[in-house]
C-alpha positions in Angstrom: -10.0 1.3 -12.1 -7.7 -0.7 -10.1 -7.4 0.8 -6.4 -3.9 0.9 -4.3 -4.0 0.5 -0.9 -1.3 0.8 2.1 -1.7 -0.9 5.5 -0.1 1.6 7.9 1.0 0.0 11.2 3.8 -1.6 13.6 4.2 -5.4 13.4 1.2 -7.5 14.6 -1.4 -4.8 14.4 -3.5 -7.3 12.4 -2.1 -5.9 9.1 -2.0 -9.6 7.4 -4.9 -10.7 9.0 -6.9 -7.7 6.7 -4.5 -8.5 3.5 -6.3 -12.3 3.5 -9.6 -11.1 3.9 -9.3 -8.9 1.1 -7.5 -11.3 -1.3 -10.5 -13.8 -0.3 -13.3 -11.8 -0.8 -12.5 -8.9 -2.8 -9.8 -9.9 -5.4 -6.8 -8.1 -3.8 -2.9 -9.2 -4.5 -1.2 -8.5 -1.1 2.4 -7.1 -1.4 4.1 -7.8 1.8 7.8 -7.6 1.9 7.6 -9.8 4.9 6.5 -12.6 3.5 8.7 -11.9 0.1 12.2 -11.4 2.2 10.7 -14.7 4.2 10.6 -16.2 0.9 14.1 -15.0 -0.2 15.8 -15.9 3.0 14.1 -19.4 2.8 15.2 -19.9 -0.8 18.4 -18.1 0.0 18.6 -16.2 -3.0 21.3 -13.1 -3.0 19.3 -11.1 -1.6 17.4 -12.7 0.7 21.1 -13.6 2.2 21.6 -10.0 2.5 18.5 -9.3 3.8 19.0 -12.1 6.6 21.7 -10.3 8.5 19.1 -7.0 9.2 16.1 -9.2 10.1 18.0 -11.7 12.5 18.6 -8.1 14.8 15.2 -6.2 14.0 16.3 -4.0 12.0 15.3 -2.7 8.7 16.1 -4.0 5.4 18.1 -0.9 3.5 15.5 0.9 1.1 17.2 0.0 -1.9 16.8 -3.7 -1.5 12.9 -3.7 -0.4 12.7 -1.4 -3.7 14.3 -3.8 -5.9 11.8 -6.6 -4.9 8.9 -4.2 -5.4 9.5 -2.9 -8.6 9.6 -6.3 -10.1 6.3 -7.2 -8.1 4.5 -4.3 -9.4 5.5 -4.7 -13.3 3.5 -8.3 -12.9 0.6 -6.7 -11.3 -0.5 -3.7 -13.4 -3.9 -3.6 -13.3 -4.3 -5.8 -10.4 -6.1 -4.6 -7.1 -2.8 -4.2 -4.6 -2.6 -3.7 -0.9 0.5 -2.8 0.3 1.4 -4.8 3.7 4.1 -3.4 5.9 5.3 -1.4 3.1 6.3 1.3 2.7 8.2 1.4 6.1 10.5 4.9 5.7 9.6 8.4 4.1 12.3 7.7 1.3 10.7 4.2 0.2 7.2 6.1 -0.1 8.8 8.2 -2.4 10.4 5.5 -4.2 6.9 3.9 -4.0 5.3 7.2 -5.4 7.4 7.5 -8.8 7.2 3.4 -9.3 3.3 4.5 -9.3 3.5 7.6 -11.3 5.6 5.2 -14.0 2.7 2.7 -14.8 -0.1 5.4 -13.8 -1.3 4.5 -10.4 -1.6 6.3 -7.5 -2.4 5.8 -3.7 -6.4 5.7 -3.2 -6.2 5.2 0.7 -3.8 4.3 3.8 -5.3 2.9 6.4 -3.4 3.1 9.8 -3.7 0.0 12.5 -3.9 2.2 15.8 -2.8 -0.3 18.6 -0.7 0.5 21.8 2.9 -1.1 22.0 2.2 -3.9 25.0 -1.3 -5.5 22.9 1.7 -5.8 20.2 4.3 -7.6 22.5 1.3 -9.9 23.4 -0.3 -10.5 20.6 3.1 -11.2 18.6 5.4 -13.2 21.4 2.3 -16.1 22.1 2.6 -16.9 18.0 3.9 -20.1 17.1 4.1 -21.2 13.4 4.4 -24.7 11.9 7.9 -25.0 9.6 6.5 -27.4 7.3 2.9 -26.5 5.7 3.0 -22.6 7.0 0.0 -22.8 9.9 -0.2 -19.9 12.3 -1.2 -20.2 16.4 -1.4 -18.2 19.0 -0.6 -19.7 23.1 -3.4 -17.2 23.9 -6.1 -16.6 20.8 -5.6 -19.8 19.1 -4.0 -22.5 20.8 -2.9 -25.4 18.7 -5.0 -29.3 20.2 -2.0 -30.9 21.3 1.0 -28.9 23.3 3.1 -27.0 20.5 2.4 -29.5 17.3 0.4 -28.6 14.2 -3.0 -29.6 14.4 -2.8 -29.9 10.2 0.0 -32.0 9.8 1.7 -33.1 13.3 5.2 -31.1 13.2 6.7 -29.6 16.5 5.6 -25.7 16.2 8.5 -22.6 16.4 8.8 -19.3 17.8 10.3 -17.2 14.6 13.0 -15.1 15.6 11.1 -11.9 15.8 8.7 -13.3 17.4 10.7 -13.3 20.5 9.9 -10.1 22.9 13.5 -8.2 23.2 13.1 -8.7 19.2 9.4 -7.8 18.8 10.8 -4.3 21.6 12.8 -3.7 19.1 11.3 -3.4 16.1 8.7 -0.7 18.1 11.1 1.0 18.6 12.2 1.3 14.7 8.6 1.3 14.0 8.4 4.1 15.9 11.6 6.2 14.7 11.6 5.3 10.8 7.5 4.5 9.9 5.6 6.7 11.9 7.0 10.1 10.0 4.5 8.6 7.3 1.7 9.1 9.2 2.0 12.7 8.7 3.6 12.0 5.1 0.0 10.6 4.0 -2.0 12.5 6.0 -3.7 13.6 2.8 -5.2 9.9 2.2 -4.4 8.5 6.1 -8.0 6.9 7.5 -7.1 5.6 11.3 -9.1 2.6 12.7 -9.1 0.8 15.8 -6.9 -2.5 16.0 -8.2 -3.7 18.5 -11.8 -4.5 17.3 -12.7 -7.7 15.7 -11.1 -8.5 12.4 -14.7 -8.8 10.9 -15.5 -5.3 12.4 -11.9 -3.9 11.2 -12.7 -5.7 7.4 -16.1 -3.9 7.5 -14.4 -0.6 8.5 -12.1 -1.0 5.4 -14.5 -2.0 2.8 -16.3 1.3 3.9 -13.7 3.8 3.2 -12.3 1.7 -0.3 
């Protein structure tokens, strides 16, 4: 039986970090609305133009947009393995969530909530620089690129994203805070808390033990 799985967490709680892991070893397709409103943005499809106007200020993309995407994500990945990463993000997208489950006969095995204090957020996600051009991520502190702020893969100058920047990355706590963390009580049927501070192997470990 395929399993459903939602990372529960604010930004940079090491949420993507324990997607890959699982998609490596395990055979799970992440579903990360970052990465797909990135993606849209980048290509700047219609929505993704929309989109760009709430993510430029930290806020959150309107519910009926992030459900559009999903529901055409999960009709390709029916029987797949699926974690859900930074998503849902309000109590009215996990019910949207809930009934797009209930429609092709899933349901929510676990939710695992990333418990991490605001200021290891601010400086785990301000030091991160990312390469434009071939996607590599660094970190000033935790994983310095060789030479001064170029790719060590392929040479080009790194950037700070946008919301990577701290008054951004205060921000978004703050919505984190006021719009996702109701749904720590709303799952609290299914809600397993680990520590995000441990190592990613240890956290991965943690994870494979409750799926």
């Amino acid at each position: 039986m395929s399993k459903t799985v939602i990372f529960l967490g604010p930004p940079g709680a090491g949420k993507g970090t324990q997607s890959q892991l699982l998609k490596e070893r395990d055979n799970f397709i992440q579903i990360s609305t970052g990465d797909i409103l990135r993606e849209a943005v980048k290509n700047q499809t219609s929505l993704g133009l929309q989109a760009k106007k709430f993510m430029d200020e930290g806020k959150l993309v309107p519910d009926d947009l992030i459900l559009n995407i999903i529901s055409e994500k999960l009709e390709e990945l029916k029987d797949k393995n699926i974690i859900f990463d930074g998503f849902p993000r309000t109590v009215a997208q996990a019910e949207g969530l809930k009934d797009m489950l209930s429609k092709i006969g899933r349901k929510i095995d676990a939710v695992i909530l990333f418990d991490i204090t605001d200021e290891e957020v601010v400086k785990r996600l301000s030091g991160r620089r990312v390469c434009p051009n071939c996607g590599a991520v660094y970190h000033l502190i935790y994983n310095p690129p060789k030479n001064d702020n170029v790719c060590d893969k392929c040479g080009t100058p790194l950037i700070q994203r946008e919301d990577d920047r701290e008054e951004v990355i205060r921000k978004r706590l703050e919505v984190y805070h006021q719009q996702t963390a109701p749904l720590i009580d709303y799952y609290k049927d299914v809600l397993i808390k680990i520590n995000a501070t441990l190592s990613p192997e240890d956290i991965y470990k943690h994870i494979k033990s409750v799926l």
